[in-house]
C-alpha positions as CSV (number, residue, x, y, z in Angstrom):
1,X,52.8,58.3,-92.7
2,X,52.8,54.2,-92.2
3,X,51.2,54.8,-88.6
4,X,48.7,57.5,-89.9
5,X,47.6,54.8,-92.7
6,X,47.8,52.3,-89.8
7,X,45.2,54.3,-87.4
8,X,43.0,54.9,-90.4
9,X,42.8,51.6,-91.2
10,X,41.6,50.5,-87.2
11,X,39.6,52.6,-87.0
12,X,37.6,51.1,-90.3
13,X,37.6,47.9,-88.6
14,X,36.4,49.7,-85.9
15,X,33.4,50.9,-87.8
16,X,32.4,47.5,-89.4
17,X,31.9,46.5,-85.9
18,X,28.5,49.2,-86.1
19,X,25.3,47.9,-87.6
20,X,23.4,49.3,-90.5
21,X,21.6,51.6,-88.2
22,X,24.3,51.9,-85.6
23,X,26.1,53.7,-89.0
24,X,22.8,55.8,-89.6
25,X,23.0,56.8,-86.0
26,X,26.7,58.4,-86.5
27,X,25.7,59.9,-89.9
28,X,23.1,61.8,-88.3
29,X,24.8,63.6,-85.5
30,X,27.3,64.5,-87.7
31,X,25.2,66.2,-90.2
32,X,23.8,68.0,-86.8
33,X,27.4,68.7,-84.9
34,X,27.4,72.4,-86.5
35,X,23.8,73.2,-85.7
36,X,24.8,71.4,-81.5
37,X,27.5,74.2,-81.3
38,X,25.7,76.5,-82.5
39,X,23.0,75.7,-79.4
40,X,25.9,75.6,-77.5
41,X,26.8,79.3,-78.1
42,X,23.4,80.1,-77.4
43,X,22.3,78.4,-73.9
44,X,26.0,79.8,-73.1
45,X,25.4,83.6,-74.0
46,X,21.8,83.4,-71.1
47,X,23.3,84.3,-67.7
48,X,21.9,81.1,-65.6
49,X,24.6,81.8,-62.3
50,X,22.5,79.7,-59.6
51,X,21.0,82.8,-58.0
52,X,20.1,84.2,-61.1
53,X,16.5,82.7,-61.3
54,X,15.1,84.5,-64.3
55,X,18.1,83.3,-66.6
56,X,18.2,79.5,-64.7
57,X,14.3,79.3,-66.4
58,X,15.2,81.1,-69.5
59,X,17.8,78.1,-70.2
60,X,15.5,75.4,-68.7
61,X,12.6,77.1,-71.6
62,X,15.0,77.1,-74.8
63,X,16.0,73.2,-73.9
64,X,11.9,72.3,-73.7
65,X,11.6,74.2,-76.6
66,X,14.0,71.7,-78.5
67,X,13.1,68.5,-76.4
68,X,9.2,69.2,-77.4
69,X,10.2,69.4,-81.3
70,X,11.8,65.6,-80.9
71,X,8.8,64.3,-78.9
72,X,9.3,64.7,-75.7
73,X,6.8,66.1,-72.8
74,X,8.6,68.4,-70.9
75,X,8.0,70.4,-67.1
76,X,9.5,72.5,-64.9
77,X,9.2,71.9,-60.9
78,X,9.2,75.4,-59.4
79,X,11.4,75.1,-55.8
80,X,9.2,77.2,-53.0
81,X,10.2,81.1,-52.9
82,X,11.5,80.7,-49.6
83,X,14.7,78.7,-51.0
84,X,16.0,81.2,-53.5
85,X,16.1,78.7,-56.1
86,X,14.7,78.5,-59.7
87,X,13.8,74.7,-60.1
88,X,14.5,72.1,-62.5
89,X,14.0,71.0,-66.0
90,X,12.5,67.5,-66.6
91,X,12.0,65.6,-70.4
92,X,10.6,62.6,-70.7
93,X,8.9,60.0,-73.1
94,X,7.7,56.9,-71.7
95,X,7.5,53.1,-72.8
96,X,8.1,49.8,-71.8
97,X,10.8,48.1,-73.5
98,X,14.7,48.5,-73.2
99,X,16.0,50.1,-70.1
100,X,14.5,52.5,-68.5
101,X,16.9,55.4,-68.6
102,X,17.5,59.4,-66.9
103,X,20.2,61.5,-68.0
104,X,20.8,64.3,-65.5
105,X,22.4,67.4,-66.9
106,X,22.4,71.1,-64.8
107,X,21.1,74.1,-66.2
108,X,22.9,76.9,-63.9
109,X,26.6,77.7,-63.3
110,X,29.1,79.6,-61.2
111,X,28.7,82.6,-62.9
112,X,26.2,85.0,-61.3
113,X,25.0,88.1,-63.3
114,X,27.8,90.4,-62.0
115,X,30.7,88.5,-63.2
116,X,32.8,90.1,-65.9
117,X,32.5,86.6,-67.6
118,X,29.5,86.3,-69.7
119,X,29.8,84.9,-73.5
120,X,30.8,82.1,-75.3
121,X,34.2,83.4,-77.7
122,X,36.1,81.4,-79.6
123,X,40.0,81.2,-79.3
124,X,40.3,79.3,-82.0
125,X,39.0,76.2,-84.2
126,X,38.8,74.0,-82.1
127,X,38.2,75.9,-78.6
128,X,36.2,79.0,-76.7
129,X,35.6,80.3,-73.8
130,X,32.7,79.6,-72.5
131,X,31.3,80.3,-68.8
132,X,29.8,76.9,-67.8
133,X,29.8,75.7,-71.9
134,X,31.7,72.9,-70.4
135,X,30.3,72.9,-66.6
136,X,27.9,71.7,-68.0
137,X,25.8,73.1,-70.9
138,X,27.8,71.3,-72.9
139,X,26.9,67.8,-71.5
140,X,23.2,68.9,-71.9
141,X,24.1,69.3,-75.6
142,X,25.0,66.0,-75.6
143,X,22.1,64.7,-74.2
144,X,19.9,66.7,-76.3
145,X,21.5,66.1,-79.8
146,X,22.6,62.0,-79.0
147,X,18.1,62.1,-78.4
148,X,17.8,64.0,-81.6
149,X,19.4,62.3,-83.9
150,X,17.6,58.8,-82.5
151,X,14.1,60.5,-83.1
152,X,15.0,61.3,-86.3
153,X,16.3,57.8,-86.9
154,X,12.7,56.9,-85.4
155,X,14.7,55.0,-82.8
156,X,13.3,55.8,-79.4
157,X,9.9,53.7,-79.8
158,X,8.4,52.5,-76.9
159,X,11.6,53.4,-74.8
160,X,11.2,55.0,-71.8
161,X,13.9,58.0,-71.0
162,X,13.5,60.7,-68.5
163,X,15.9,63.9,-69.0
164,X,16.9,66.2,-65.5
165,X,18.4,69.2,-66.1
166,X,18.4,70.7,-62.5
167,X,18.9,74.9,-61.9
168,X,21.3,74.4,-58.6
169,X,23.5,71.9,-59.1
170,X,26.7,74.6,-58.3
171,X,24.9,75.4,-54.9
172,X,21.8,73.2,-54.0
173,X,18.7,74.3,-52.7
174,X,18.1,73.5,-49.0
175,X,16.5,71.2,-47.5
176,X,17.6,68.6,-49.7
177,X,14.6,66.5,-49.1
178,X,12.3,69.1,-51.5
179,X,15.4,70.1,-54.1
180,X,16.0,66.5,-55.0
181,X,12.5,65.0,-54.3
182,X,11.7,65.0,-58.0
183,X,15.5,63.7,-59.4
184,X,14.9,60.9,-57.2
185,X,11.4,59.9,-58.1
186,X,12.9,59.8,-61.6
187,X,15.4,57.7,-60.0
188,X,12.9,54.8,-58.6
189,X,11.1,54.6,-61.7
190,X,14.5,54.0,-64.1
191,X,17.3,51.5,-64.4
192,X,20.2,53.0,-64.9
193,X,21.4,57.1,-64.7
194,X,23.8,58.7,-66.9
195,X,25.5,62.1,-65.6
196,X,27.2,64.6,-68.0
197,X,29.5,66.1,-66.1
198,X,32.6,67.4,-67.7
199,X,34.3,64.8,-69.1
200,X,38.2,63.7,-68.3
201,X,38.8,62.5,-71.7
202,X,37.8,59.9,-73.8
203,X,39.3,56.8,-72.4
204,X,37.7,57.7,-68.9
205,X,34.5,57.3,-67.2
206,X,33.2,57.8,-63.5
207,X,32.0,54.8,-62.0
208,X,32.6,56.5,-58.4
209,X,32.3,59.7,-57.0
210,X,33.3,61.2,-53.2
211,X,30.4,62.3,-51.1
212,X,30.5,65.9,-49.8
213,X,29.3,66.8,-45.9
214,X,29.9,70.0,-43.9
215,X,30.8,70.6,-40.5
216,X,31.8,73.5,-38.0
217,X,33.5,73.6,-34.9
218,X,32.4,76.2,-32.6
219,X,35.1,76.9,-29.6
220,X,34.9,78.9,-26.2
221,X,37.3,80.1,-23.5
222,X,37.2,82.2,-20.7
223,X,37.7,86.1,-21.6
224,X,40.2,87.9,-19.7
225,X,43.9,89.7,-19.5
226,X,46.6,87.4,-21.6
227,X,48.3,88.3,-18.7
228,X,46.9,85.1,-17.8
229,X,46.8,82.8,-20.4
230,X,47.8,78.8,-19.5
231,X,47.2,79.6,-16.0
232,X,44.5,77.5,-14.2
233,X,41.9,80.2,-13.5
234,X,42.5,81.6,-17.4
235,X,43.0,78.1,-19.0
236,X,44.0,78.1,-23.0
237,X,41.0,80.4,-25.0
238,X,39.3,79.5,-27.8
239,X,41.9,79.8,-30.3
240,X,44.1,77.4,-28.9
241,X,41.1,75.2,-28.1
242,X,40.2,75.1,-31.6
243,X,44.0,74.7,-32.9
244,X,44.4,71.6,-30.6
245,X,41.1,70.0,-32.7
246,X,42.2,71.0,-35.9
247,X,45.7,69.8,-35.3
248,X,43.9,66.8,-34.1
249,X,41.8,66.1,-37.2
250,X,45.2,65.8,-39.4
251,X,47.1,63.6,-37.0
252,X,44.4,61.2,-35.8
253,X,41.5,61.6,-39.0
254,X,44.3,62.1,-42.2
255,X,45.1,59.0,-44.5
256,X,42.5,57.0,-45.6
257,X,42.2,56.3,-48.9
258,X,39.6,58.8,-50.6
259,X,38.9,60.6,-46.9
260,X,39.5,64.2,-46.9
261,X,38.6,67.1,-45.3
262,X,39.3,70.9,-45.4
263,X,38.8,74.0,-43.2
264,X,37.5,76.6,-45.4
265,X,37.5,79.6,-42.7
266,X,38.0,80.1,-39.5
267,X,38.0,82.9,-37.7
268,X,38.6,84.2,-33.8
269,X,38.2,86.8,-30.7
270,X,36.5,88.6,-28.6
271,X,33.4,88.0,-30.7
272,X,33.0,86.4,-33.9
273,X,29.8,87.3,-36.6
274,X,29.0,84.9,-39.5
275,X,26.6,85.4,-42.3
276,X,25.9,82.2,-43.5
277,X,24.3,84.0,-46.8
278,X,27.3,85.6,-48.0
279,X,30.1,83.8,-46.4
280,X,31.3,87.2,-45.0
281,X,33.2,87.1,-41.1
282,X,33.5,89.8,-38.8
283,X,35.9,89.4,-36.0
284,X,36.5,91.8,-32.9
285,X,39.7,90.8,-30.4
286,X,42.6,92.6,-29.0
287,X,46.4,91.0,-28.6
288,X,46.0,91.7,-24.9
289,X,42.5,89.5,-24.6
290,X,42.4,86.1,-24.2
291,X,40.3,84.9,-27.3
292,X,36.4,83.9,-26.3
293,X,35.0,82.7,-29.6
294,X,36.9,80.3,-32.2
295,X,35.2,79.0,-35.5
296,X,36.1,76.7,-38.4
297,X,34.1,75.5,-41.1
298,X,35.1,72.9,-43.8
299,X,34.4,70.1,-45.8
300,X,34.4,66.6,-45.4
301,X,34.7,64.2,-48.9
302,X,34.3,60.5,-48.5
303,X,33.5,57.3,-50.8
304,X,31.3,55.9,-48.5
305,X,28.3,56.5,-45.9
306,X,30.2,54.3,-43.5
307,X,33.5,55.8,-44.5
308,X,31.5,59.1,-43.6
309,X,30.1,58.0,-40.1
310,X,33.3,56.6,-39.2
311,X,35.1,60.0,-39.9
312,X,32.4,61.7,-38.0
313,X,32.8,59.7,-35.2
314,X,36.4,60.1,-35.0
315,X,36.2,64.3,-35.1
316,X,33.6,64.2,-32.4
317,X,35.9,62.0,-29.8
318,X,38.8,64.6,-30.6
319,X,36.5,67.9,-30.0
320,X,35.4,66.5,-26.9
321,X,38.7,66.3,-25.0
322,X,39.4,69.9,-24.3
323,X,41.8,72.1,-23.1
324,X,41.9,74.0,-19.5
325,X,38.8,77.0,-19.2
326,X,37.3,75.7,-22.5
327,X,34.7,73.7,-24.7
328,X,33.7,73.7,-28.2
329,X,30.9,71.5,-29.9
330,X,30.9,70.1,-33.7
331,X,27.9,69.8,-35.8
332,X,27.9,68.1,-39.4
333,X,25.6,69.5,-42.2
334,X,24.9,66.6,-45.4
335,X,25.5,67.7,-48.8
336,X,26.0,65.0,-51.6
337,X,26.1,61.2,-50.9
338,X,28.7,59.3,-52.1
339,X,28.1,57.4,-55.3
340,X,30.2,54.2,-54.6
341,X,31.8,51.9,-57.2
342,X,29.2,49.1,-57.1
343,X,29.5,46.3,-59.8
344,X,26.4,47.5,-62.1
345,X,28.2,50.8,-62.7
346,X,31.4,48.8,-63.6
347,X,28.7,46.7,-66.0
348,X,28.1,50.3,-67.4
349,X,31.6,50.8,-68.0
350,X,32.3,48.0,-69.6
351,X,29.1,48.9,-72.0
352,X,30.5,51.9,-72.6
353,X,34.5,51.2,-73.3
354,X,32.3,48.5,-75.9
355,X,30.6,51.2,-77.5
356,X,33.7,53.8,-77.5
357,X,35.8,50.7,-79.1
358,X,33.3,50.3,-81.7
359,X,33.1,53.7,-82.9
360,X,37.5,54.1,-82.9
361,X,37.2,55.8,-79.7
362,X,39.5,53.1,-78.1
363,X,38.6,51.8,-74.8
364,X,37.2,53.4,-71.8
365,X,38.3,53.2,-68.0
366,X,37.3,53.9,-64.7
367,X,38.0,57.5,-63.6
368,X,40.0,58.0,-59.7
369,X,36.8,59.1,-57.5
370,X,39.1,60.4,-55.5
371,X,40.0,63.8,-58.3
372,X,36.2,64.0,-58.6
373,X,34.0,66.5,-56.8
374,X,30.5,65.7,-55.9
375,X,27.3,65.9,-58.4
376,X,23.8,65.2,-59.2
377,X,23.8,61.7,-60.2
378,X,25.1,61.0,-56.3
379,X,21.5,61.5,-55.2
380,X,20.3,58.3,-58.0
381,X,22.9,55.9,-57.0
382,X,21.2,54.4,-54.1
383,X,18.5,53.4,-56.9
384,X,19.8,52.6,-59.7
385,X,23.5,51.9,-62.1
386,X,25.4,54.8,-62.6
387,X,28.0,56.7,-64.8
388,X,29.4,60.3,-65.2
389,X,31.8,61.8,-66.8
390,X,29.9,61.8,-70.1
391,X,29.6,65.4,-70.8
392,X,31.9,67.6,-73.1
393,X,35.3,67.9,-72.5
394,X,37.8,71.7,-71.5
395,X,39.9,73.4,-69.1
396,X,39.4,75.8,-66.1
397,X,35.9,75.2,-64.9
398,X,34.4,77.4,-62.3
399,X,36.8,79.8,-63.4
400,X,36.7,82.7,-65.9
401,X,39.3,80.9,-68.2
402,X,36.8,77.8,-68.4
403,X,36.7,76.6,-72.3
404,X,35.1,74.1,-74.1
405,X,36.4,72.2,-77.0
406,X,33.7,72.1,-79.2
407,X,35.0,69.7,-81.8
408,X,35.0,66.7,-79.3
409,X,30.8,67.4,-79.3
410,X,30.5,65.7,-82.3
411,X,32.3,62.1,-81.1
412,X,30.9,62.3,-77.6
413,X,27.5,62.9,-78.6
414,X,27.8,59.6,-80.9
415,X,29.1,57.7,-78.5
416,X,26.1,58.9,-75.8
417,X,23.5,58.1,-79.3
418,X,25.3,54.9,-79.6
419,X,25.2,54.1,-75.7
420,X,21.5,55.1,-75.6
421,X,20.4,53.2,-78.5
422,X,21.5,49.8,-77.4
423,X,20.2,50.4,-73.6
424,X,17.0,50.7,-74.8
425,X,17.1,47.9,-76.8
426,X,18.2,45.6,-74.0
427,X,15.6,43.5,-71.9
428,X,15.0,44.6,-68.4
């Protein structure tokens, strides 16, 4: 009882820390945090799988719907037809005090219109399941209701915020250059970029997050009887060609600090078919037939373009060595860049764990890039300051026993109102 009474009473000092309107700010998202879940339930029960263009838009319309009622002007940038993507959801109101901010949020998720997992249910008080509630409709609640309850406070002014919610975050629209054009013009014309990916709990933030690159190795060897494998008219096939790289990649490429990489398949034979649409293999060989055609393709995460290149550099050299009757060629494919921990984002943090202290949230640290997939706001950091990690907070994303805990909604979206509010206020 003495350390409940104890808590209560930090966090009131806590709250004396927040100004008159700082207080009005709290107030007001908590009178909306019923009617935020509630929007949650709804943008969760629309189907927006990636690949699922009709239901991507149909989010994208019921968020301009709600950011046109506070103010903002709203678009959507159509992606070409040939790209198989639906496009991507921009807000904005624009001014010329404070920071310039742009909050990046994603409309679509994993969940395509054949899975079995399709509406938001609640376990319990506290919790529901919810396919992509908290990858990441959830953040975009935030985002959304922390803007709200500033316009209704009359707050926003002559600040100048742009909002991008994109439709394929969970598999990006290629070629890169067209599907992120318009995230990073927002980009160039802001200050600093807040993402709302899934958050890792309130005392952490992402300051840094791991690039993420492709790459295939394509092997060959010389078709004929096993009979005479090793021997030097035969030479090794392609399997063993392309076990000698792999096996080479974790001796000689393993270890550094935030470097990995992963073969996702790989496949050999006679002959070897890949549909790069579906991710499907077909594979012909016999035990009796030295193997023609080897393939692995992977991933490669780093922290750094020249933590990238340098990786690169060292898979090429070990492809290129060879065993007897063979050859086999790598190619790279780019994905995400890596946002890297620059001191401006650690000025964020420290904003941030400010405004999280204020509020009783306790303080706020930097997140391990290296338990961080890639994400949108890795595209921005070139340009501007950055943090992630602001977005709601669950378990089991990209999986159908993802949930969202809907009564953390109410403190993070305070803390994002709070965080907002005194951006803007700041000089440039």
């Amino acid at each position: 009882m003495h350390l409940l009474l104890l808590l209560l009473a930090c966090q009131g000092l806590q709250a004396q820390k927040l100004t008159r309107t700082e207080r009005r700010i709290v107030a007001t998202v908590s009178e909306q945090a019923p009617e935020a879940v509630d929007f949650l339930e709804k943008v969760v029960n629309i189907n927006s799988g990636t690949l699922n263009l009709e239901g991507v838009r149909k989010v994208g319309s019921v968020f301009g719907e709600a950011f046109r009622e506070i103010g903002f002007a709203t678009r959507w940038v159509a992606m070409p037809d040939s790209m198989n993507r639906a496009g991507h959801f921009f807000a904005e109101i624009q001014g010329g005090t404070g920071k310039r901010l742009l909050l990046i949020g994603h409309l679509d998720t994993v969940f395509e219109e054949d899975s079995p997992f399709q509406t938001f249910e609640r376990i319990n008080d506290s919790t529901a399941h919810a396919p992509g509630g908290n990858d990441m409709k959830g953040g975009d609640v935030v985002v959304l209701y922390a803007l709200k309850a500033l316009a209704e406070q009359d707050l926003l002014g002559d600040a100048q915020i742009i909002v991008a919610f994109t439709g394929d975050e969970e598999s990006t629209g290629k070629p890169l250059d067209i599907s992120r054009y318009d995230l990073i013009e927002a980009a160039k014309r802001s200050d600093v970029a807040l993402g709302f990916e899934t958050a890792t709990g309130f005392d952490k933030a992402t300051v840094a997050r791991r690039g993420a690159s492709g790459w295939k190795v394509e092997a060959t060897g010389k078709r004929a009887h096993s009979s005479g494998v090793f021997s030097e008219r035969t030479g090794a096939g392609a399997i063993f060609e392309l076990s000698r790289i792999l096996n080479g990649f974790y001796e000689e490429v393993r270890g550094e600090e935030y470097l990995t990489f992963n073969p996702g398949s790989v496949a050999g034979g006679t002959f070897v078919e890949y549909d790069e649409k579906s991710g499907n293999t077909r594979v012909f060989g016999k035990s009796n037939v030295v193997a023609q055609t080897a393939v692995a393709q992977g991933g490669l995460r780093f922290i750094s373009e020249e933590q990238k290149e340098n990786a690169r550099a060292r898979m090429r050299e070990i492809v290129s060595r060879h065993l007897p009757q063979t050859d086999a060629k790598i190619s790279f494919t780019d994905a995400y860049p890596a946002m890297g921990p620059k001191p401006e984002n650690l000025e964020l943090l420290e904003k941030l764990s400010a405004v999280s202290r204020d509020l009783g949230q306790g303080p706020v640290t930097a997140y391990d890039p290296g338990r961080r997939g890639a994400a949108d706001v890795s595209f921005v950091a070139r340009y501007v300051a950055c943090l992630d990690g602001l977005g709601t907070m669950g378990s089991g994303a990209h999986t159908p026993q993802e949930t969202v805990n809907f009564n953390t909604i109410e403190a993070l979206t305070q803390r994002t109102a709070l965080m907002i509010y005194r951006l803007i206020r700041e000089t440039r």
